[in-house]
Every structure is written in structure tokens, then in C-alpha cells.
ROLUMDO-351911 format. One record per atom (N, C-alpha, C): x, y, z. Coordinates in steps of 0.001 Angstrom, whole numbers, padded with zeros to 6 digits, always signed. Example, Ala and Ser with C-alpha at 12.3 -4.5 7.8 and 13.67 -1.06 7.14 Angstrom:
! residues 2
+013190-005690+007800/+012300-004500+007800/+013200-003300+007800/+012850-002250+007080/+013670-001060+007140/+012900+000030+007870/
This chain:
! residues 337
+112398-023348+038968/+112003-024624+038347/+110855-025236+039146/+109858-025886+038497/+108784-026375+039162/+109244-027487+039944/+108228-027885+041091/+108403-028890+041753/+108004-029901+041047/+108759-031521+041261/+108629-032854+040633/+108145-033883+041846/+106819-034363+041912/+106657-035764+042611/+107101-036752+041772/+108265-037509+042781/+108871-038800+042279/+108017-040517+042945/+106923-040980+042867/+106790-041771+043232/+107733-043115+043371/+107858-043662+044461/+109342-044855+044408/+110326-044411+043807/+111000-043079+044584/+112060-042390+044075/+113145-042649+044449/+113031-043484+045371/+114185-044249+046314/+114292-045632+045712/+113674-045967+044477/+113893-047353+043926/+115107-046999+042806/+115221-048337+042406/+116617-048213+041782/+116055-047353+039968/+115223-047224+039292/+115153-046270+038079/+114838-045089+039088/+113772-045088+040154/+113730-043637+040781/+114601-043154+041079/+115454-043677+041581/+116790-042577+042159/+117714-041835+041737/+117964-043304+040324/+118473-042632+039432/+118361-041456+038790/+116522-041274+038405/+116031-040242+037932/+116102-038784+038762/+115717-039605+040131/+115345-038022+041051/+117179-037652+040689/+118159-038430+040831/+119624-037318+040461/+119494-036416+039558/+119192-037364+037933/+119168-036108+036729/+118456-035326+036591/+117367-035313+037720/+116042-034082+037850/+116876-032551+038414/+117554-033712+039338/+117936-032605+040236/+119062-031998+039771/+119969-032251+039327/+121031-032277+038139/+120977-031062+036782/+119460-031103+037006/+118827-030746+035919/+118319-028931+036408/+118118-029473+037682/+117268-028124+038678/+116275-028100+039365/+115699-028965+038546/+114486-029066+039468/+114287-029609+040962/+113468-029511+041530/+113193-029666+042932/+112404-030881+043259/+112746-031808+043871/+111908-033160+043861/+111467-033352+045326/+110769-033788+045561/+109694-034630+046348/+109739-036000+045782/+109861-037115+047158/+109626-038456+046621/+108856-038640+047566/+107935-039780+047299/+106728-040804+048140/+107756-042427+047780/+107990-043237+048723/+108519-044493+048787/+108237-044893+050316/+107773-046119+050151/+107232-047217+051298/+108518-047897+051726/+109558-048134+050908/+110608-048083+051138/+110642-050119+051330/+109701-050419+050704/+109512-051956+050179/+110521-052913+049621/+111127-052124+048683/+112593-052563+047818/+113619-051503+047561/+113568-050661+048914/+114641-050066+049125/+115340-049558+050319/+116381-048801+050429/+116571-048065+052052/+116869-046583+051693/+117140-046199+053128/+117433-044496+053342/+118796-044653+052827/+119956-045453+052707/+121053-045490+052327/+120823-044935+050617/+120219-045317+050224/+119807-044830+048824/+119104-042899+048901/+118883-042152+049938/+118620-040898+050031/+119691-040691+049791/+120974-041137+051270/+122342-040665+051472/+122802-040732+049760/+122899-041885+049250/+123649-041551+047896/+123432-040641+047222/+121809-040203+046846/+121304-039451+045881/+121831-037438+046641/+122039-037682+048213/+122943-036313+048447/+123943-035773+048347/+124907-037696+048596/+126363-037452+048248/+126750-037327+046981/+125697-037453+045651/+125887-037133+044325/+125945-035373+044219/+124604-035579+044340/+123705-034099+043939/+124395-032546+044914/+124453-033023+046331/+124675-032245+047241/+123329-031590+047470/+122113-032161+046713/+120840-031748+047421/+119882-032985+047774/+119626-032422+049024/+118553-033645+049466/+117096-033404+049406/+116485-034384+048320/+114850-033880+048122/+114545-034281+049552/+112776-033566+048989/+112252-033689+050349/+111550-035500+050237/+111520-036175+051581/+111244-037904+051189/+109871-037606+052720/+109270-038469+051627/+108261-039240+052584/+107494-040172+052670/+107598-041362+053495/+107582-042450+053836/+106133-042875+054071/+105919-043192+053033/+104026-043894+053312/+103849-044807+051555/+102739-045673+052203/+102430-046731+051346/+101234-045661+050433/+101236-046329+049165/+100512-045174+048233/+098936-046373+048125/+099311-047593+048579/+098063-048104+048791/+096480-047242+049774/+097638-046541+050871/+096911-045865+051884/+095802-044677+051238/+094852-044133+050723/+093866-043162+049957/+094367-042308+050882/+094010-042131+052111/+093893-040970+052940/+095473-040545+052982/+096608-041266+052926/+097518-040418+052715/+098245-039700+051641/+097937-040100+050534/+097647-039317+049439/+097218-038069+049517/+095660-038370+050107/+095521-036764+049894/+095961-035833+050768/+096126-036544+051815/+097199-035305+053401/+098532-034882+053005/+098451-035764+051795/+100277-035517+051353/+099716-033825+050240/+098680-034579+048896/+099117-033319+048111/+098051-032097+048563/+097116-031945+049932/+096875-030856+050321/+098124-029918+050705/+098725-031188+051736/+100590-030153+052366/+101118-029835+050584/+100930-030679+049746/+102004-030176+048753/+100670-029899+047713/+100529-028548+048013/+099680-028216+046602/+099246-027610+045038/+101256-027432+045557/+101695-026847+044373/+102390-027767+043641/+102153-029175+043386/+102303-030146+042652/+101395-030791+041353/+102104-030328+040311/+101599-030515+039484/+102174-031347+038100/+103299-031514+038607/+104272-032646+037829/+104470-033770+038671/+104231-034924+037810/+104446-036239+038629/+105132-037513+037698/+106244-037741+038279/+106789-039136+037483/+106244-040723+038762/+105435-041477+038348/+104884-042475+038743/+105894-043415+038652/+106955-043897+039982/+107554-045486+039629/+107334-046411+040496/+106553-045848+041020/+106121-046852+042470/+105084-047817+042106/+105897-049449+041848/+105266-050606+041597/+106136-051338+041859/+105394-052730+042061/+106215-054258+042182/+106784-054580+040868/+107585-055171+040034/+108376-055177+039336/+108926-056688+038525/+108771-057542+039072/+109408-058790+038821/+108461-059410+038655/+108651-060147+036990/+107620-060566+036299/+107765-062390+036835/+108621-063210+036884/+108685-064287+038204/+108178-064294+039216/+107992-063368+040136/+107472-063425+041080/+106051-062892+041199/+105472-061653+040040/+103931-061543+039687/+103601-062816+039391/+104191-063890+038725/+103303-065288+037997/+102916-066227+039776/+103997-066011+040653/+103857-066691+041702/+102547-065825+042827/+102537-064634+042743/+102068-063914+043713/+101150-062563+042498/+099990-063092+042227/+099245-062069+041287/+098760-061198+041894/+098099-061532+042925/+097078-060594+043863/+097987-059512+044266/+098908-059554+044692/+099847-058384+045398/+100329-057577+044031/+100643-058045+043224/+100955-057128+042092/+099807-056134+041597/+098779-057088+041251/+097503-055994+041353/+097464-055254+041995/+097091-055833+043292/+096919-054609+044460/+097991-053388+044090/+099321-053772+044255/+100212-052843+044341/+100388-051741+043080/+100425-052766+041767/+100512-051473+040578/+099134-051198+040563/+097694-051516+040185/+096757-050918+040370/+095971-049739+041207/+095949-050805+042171/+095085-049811+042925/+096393-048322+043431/+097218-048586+043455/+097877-047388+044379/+097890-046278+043293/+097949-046683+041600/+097846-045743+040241/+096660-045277+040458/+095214-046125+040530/+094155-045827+040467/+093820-044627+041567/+094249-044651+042929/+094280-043608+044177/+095174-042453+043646/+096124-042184+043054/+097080-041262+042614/+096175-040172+041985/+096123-040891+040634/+095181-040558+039612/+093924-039539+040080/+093169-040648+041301/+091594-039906+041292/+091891-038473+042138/+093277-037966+042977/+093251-037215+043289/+094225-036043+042334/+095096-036869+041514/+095782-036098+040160/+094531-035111+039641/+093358-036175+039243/+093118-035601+038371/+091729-034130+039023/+091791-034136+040022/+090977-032581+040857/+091658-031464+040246/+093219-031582+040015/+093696-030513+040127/+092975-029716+038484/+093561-028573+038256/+093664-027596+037289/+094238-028485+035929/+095412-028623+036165/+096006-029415+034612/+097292-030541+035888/+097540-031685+034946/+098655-032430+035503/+099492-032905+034218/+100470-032560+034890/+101564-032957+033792/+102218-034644+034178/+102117-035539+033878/+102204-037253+034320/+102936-037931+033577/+104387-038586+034311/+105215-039525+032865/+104685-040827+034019/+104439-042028+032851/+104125-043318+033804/+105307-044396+033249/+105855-044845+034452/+106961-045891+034193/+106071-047079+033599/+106127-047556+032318/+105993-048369+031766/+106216-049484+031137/+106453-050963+030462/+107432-051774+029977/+107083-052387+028988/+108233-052751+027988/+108310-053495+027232/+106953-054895+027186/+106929-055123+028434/+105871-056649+028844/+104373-055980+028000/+104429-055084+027537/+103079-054900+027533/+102715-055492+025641/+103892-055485+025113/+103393-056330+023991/+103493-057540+023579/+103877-058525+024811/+103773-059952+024912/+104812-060293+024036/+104536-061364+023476/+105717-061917+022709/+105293-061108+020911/+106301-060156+020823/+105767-059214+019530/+106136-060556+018152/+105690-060428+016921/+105958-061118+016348/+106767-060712+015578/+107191-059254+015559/+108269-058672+014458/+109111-057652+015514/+110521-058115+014922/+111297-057540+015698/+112196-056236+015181/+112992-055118+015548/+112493-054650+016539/+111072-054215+017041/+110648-053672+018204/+109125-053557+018841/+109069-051852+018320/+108190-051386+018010/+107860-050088+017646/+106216-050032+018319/+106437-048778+018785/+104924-048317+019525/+104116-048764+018994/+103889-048896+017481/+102543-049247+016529/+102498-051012+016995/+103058-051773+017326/+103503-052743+017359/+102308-053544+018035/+101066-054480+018179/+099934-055021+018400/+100529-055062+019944/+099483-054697+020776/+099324-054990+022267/+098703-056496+022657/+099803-057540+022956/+098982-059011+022401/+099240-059034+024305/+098537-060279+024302/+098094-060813+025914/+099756-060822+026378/+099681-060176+027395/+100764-060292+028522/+101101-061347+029066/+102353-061779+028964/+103082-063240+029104/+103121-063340+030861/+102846-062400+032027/+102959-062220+033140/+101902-061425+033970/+101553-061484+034856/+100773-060469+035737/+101187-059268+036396/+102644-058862+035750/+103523-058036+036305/+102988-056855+034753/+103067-057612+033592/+103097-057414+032307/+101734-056492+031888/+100549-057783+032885/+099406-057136+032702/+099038-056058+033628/+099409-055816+034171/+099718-054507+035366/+100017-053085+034373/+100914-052943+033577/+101647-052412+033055/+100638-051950+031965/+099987-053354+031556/+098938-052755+030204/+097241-051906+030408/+097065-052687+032114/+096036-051801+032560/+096426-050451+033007/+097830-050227+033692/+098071-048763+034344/+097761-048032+032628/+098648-048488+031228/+098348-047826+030713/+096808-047532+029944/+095753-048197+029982/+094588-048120+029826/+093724-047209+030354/+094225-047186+032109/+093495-046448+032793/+094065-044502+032519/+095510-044708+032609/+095619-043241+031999/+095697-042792+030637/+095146-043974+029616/+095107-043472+028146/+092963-042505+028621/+092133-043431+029157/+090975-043313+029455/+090826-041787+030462/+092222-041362+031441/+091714-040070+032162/+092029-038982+030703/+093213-039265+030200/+093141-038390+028694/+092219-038369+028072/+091529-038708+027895/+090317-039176+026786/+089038-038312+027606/+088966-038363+028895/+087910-037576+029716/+088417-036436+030259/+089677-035910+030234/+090151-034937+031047/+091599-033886+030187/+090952-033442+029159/+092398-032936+028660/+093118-032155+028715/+092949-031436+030134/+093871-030637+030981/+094714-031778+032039/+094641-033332+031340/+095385-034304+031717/+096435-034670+030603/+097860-034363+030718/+098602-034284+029975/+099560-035430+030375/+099608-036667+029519/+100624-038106+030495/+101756-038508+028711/+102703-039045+029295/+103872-039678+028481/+104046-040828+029617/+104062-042139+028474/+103893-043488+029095/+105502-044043+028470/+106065-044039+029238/+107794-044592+028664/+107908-046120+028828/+107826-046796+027736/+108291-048235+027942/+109458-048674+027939/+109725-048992+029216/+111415-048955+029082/+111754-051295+028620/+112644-051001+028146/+113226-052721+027860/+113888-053505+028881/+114815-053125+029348/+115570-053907+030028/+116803-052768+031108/+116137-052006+031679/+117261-051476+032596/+118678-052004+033429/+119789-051706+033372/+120631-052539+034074/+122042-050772+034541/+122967-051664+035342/+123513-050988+035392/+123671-049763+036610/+124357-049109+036853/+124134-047789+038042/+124982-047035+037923/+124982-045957+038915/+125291-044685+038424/+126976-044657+038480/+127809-043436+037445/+128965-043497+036919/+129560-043390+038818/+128976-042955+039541/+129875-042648+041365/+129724-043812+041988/+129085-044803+041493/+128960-046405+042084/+128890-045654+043655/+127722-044517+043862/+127132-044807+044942/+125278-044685+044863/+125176-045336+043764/+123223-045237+044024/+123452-047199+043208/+122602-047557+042944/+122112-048322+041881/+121173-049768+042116/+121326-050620+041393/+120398-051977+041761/+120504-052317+042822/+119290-052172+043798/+120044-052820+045247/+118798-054161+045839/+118196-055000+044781/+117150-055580+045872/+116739-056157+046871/+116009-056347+047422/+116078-057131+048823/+115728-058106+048615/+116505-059407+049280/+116647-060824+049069/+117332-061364+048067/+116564-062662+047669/+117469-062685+045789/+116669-062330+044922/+117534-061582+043992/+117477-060601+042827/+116476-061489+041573/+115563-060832+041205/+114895-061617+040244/+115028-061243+038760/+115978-060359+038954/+116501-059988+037466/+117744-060355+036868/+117931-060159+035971/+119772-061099+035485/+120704-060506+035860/+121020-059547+035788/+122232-058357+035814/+122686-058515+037975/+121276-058292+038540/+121965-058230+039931/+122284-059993+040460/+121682-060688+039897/+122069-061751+039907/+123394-062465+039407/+123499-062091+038221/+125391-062163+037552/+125876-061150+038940/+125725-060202+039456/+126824-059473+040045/+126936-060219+041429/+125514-060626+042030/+126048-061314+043506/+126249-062886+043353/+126428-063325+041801/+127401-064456+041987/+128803-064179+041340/+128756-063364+040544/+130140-063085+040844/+130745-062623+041550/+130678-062047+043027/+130625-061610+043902/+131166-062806+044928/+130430-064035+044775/+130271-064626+045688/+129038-065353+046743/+128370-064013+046430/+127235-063720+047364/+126078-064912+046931/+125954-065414+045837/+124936-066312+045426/+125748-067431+044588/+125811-069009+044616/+126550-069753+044464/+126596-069754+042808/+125526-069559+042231/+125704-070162+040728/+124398-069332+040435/+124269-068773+038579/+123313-068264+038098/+122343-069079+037359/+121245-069451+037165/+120296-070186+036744/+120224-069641+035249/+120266-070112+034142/+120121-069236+032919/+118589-070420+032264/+117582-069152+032555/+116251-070351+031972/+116461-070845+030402/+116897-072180+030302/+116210-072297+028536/+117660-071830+027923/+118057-072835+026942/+118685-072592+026020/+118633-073625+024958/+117107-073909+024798/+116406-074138+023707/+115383-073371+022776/+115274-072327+022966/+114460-070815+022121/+115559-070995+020847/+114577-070383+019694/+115373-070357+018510/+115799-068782+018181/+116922-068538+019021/+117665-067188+019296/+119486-068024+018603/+120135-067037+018489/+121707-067493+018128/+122316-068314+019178/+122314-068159+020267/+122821-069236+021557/+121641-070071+022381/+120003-069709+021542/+119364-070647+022430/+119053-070223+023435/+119600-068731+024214/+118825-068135+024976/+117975-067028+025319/+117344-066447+025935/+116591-065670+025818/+117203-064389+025097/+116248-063221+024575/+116638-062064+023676/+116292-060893+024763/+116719-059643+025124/+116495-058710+025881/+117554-057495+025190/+116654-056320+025262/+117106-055174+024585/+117529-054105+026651/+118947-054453+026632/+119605-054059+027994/+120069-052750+027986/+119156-051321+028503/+119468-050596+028445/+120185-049348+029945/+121276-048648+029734/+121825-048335+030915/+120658-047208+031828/+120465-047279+033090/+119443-046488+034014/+119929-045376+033673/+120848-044772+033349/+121263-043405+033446/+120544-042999+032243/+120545-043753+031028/+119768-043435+030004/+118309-043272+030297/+117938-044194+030843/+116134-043965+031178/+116285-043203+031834/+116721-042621+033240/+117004-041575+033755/+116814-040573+032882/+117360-039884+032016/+117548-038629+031389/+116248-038500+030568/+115631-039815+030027/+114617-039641+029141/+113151-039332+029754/+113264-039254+031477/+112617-038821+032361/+112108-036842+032490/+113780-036682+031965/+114281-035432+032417/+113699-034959+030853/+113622-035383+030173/+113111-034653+028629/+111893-034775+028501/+111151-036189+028758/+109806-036097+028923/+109111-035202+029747/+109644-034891+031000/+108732-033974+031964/+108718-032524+031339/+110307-032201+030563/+110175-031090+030100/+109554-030733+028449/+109303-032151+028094/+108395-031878+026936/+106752-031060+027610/+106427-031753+028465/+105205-031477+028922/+105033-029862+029635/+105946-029671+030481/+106355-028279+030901/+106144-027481+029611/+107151-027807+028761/+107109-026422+027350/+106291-026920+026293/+104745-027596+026682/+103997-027470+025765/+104051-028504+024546/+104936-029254+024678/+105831-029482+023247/+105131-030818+022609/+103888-031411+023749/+103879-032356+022830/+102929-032051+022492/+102509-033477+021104/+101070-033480+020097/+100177-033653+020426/+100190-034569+021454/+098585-034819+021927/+098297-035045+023671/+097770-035398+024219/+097269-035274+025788/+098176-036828+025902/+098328-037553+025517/+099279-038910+025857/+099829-039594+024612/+101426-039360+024725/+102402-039970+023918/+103037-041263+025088/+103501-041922+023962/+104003-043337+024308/+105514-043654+023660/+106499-043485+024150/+107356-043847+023585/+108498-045029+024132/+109385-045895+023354/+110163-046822+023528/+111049-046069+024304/+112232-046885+025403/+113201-046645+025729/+114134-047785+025653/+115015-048066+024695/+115871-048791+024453/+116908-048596+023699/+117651-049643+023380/+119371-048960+023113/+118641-049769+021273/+118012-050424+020896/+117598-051122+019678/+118450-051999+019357/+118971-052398+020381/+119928-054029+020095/+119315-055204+020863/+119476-056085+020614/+119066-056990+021773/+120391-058182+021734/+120363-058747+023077/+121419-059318+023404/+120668-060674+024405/+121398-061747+023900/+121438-062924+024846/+121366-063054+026205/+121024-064039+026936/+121458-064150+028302/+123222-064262+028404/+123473-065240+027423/+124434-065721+027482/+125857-064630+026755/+125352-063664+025863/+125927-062352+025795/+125919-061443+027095/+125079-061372+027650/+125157-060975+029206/+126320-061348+030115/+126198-062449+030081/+127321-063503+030632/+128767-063311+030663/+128848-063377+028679/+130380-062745+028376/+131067-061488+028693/+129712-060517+028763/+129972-059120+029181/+130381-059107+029954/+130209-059510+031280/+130195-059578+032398/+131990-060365+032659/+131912-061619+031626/+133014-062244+032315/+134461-061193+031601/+134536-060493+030583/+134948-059658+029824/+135368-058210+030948/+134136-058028+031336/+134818-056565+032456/+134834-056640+033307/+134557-057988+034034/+135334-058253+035394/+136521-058996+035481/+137314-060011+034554/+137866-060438+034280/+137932-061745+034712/+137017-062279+035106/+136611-063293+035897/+135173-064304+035315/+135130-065697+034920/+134572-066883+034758/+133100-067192+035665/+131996-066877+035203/+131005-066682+036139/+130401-068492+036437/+130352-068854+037446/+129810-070135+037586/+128020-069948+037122/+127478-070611+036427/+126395-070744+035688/+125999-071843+034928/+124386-072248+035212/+124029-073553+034669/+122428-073343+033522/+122437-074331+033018/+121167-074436+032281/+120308-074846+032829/+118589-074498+033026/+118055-075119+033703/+116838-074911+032928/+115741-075383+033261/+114016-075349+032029/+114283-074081+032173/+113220-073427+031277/+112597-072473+030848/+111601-071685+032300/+111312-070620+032260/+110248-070107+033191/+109451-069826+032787/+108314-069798+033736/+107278-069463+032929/+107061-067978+033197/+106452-067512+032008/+106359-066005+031937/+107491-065273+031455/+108240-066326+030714/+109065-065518+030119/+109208-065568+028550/+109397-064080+027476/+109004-064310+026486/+110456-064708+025602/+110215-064925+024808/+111544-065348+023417/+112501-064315+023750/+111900-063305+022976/+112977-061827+022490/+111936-060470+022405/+112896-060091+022773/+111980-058516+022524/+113495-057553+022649/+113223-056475+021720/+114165-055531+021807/+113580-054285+020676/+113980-052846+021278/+113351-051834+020848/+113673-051119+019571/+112713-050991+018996/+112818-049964+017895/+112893-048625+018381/+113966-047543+018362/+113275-046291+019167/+113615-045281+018276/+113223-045119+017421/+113012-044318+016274/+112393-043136+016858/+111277-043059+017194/+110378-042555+017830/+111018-041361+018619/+111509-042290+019638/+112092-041401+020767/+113437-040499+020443/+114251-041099+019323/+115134-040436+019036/+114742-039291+018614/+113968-039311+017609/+113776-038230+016488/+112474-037339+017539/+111366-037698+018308/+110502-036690+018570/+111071-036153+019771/+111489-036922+021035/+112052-037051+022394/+113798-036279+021929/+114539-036497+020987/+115721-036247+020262/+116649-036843+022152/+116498-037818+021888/+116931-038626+023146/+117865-040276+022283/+118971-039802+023061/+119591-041633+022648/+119774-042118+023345/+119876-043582+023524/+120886-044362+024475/+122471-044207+024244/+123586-043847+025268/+124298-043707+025241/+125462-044859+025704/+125383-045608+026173/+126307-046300+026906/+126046-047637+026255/+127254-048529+025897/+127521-049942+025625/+126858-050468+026814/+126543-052165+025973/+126361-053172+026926/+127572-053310+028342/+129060-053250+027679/+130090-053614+028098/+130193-052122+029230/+129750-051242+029358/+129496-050119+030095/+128968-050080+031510/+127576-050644+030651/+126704-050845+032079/+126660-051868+032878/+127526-052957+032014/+127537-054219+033012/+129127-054135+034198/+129939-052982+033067/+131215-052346+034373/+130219-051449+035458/+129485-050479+034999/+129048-049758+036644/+128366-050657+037115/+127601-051585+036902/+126897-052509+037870/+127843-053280+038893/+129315-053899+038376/+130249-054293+038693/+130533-053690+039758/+131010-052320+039282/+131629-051721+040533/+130899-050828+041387/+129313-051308+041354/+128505-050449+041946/+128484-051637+043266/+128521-052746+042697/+128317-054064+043685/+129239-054378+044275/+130663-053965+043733/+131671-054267+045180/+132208-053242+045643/+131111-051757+046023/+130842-051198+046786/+130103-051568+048186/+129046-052839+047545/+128182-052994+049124/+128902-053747+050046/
């Protein structure tokens, strides 16, 4: 089986993924700076797998280590890209670092990707990139409107810049996966969401106050014209994006797709409340989550949730797991730590 570069493979969708790669057979290599994660997250991905990829520890901002990396590794020619900043709250507070970080470190990847012979490239991608859609569910065809975040617009330039190396290079072969709303961790509740500090997403936030660990959950806005007034999000389990990793790379391996860059949805095609979040949560833990109403944030959109037609039928990929699923492994992934 060919070798796989996992960029931020030690992050919480990377790790997940580097398992079902490996799961799968293949042989991984990860690059992680190790920014929003630890080596405790290697240990898990060995005590799953019983194989330990090979890891190495450098910032992908750095040019020159890039290329010292894929001279040593030069028989790399598959690459899953997840190494970026992530939290669309904290891009609106801190733009410059998001740039820096999803840009330029794609843009350095890329200019040495693309020397080689042919590259086979899946790019972690998101939902943010079609702003607030006006018809719901979101389908690929779906208008690319201004990005509600700088996390969002990150997401819409990475994909610009590798729709543009396709377009000049078509022994450049990329699948851009927009994933919706990841949550959840793995069925051994020993890998999953782990961030450093407080959590800027909902799911690890419900878990370290129900936990204890954080006094009360902030729920922005429950004035949007949604069924409870709060925000809409299409919440899909990591193990699922995980696998759709493992089909995309091997679409590209066996030739299989139509053109030099496909784009497809990753979502379960439901969308669910904050406040459906909530119940989930209070439902499979059995326990009353302390939580308040507070304004709205900025940079955050109405609703969005996926059409994945697409992915089912070309990818022949589903989401598998209930809401009520992934909000139990998150549960008991968290009173593991």
C-alpha cells in the first residue's frame, strides 16, 4: 500500500483519519506542530491500531522544512492536508494568524507538491465556505457567497488556490471535502476532541461543563428564525469524515475520478439546533446541563446543513451514526481525561 502524508495528523479529524488509513493498510506519515494537540494522541492512535506512523514535529509555516522533510520522504505522493487553525470565533478576533496559518503553510506545501511527477491531494475543507446559503439543504452547486468569518475565508482561498494548481498542472489530482459540523470520538474513547484551553466549539464545550470542568455553556442567540430560535448545524460523527478520507484517497489511487478536482459534501443531511444538541447530550448522559442565553456572535451563520447526494451516490459513502451516538462517544471519550 502506498505511503499517506497526514498533515495535523495528531489533530482531532487527523487522528481520527490516520486510524482508518491505517485500519485500512496503508502506511502514514504525519507532519503536526503539535499547536492543538499532544503525543498522548500518537499513544492512542497505537493503542488502537497497534501501528505507530512515522510523526514529525515541525511547523509547516517553516519552507525549508518542508522540503528537508519530502527530499527524506520522496516517495510521497499522496497527501491528506489538515493542518490549520480552525475556530471561526477566534479567526474574527485574531485574522492575521489564521491567514498566516491556513494560507501560507497550503501555499509552501503545494509549491513543493506540485515539482513532483503527479500528486494525489484530499484538502480538509468546510461548510463556511458558502456563507449563509439561502436554500437549504447546501449542495456543491450551491453559490459561494462572502464568508461570514476569516476562518471561513481561509477555507475559500485554500480552495481557489488548489482549484488554480488543477487548472495549470493536471498531473495535479485534489478532492476538496467540505465537512459540516464534526463532533464526537472514537468507538475506544481513547483518541478524540481534545483542545487546548476553552473549547470554541459546542460539543467539547457541553462535555467540559458537563463534566464540571467549565461552569455553564453560553448558547449564542435564541432569536434566529430556526424551530427553538437557535442556531442550525448539520453534526456529523469524525469516524464518518474519517472513512470518507479513506475512499477519497482511494478514489484517486484507482483512477476513479472525473476530473483533476472534485468537491464533495460531508454530512449526515439533517441539521439540528443548539438546543437539540443540548437535549442529546442531557438524554445520554442522564444529567441537566447548566446553560444560558446570551447575544448572538459574530461570525456566526443562521443554519446550514448538507445535502450529500453527491457523496453518497459518486463517493458511495454514508454517514453512519445518530446524533444521540456521537454525542455518547464524546461523553465517554471526556470522562476518560
Amino acid at each position: 500500500m502506498p505511503k499517506i502524508l497526514v498533515t495535523g495528523g495528531l489533530g482531532y479529524i487527523g487522528s481520527h483519519t490516520v486510524v482508518a488509513l491505517q485500519e485500512a493498510g496503508f502506511k502514514v506519515v504525519i507532519i503536526d506542530n503539535l499547536s492543538n494537540s499532544t503525543l498522548k494522541v500518537l499513544e492512542g492512535i497505537v493503542s488502537i491500531t497497534g501501528v505507530k506512523p512515522e510523526f514529525e514535529n515541525f511547523d509547516l509555516k517553516e519552507k525549508n522544512k518542508i522540503q528537508e522533510f519530502l527530499q527524506k520522504h520522496d516517495d510521497i505522493s499522496n497527501v491528506i492536508h489538515f493542518a490549520a487553525s480552525k475556530a471561526v470565533g477566534e479567526s474574527v478576533e485574531k485574522p492575521l494568524l489564521y491567514y498566516e496559518n491556513n494560507i501560507n503553510t497550503l501555499v509552501y506545501l503545494l509549491q513543493e507538491l506540485n515539482k513532483k511527477e503527479s500528486i494525489n491531494f484530499i484538502f480538509s475543507s468546510s461548510c463556511t465556505v458558502y456563507g449563509q446559503a439561502d436554500v437549504m439543504p447546501i449542495t456543491e452547486e450551491s453559490p459561494i457567497k462572502q464568508a461570514e468569518s476569516p476562518y471561513g475565508k481561509t477555507k475559500q482561498i485554500g480552495e481557489t488556490i488548489i482549484a488554480d494548481i488543477c487548472k495549470a498542472n493536471k498531473r495535479f489530482n485534489a478532492i476538496a471535502l467540505r465537512y459540516f459540523n464534526p463532533i464526537g470520538a472514537h468507538k475506544s474513547a481513547k483518541i478524540g476532541e481534545l483542545p487546548t484551553g476553552v473549547p470554541q466549539n459546542l460539543v467539547p464545550y457541553i462535555m467540559q461543563t458537563g463534566v464540571g470542568k467549565l461552569k455553564q455553556l453560553s448558547v449564542f442567540g435564541n432569536n434566529y428564525p430556526t424551530k427553538d430560535g437557535t442556531c442550525i448545524r448539520d453534526y456529523i460523527h469524525v469516524e464518518d469524515v474519517a472513512s470518507a478520507h479513506v475512499i477519497a484517497i482511494q478514489r484517486l489511487l484507482n483512477k476513479g475520478n472525473k476530473s483533476n478536482l472534485e468537491i464533495f459534501n460531508l454530512g449526515t443531511g439533517k441539521g439540528s439546533t443548539v438546543l437539540e444538541v443540548v437535549k442529546s447530550f442531557e438524554r445520554v448522559a442522564n444529567q441537566k446541563l447548566n446553560y444560558k442565553i446570551v447575544e448572538r456572535r459574530q461570525g456566526d451563520i443562521m443554519s446550514a446543513y448538507a445535502d450529500t447526494g453527491k457523496a453518497n451516490t459518486i463517493l458511495g459513502w454514508k454517514a453512519k451514526f445518530t446524533l444521540d451516538e456521537a454525542i455518547l462517544s464524546a461523553w465517554k471519550w471526556q470522562k476518560t481525561l
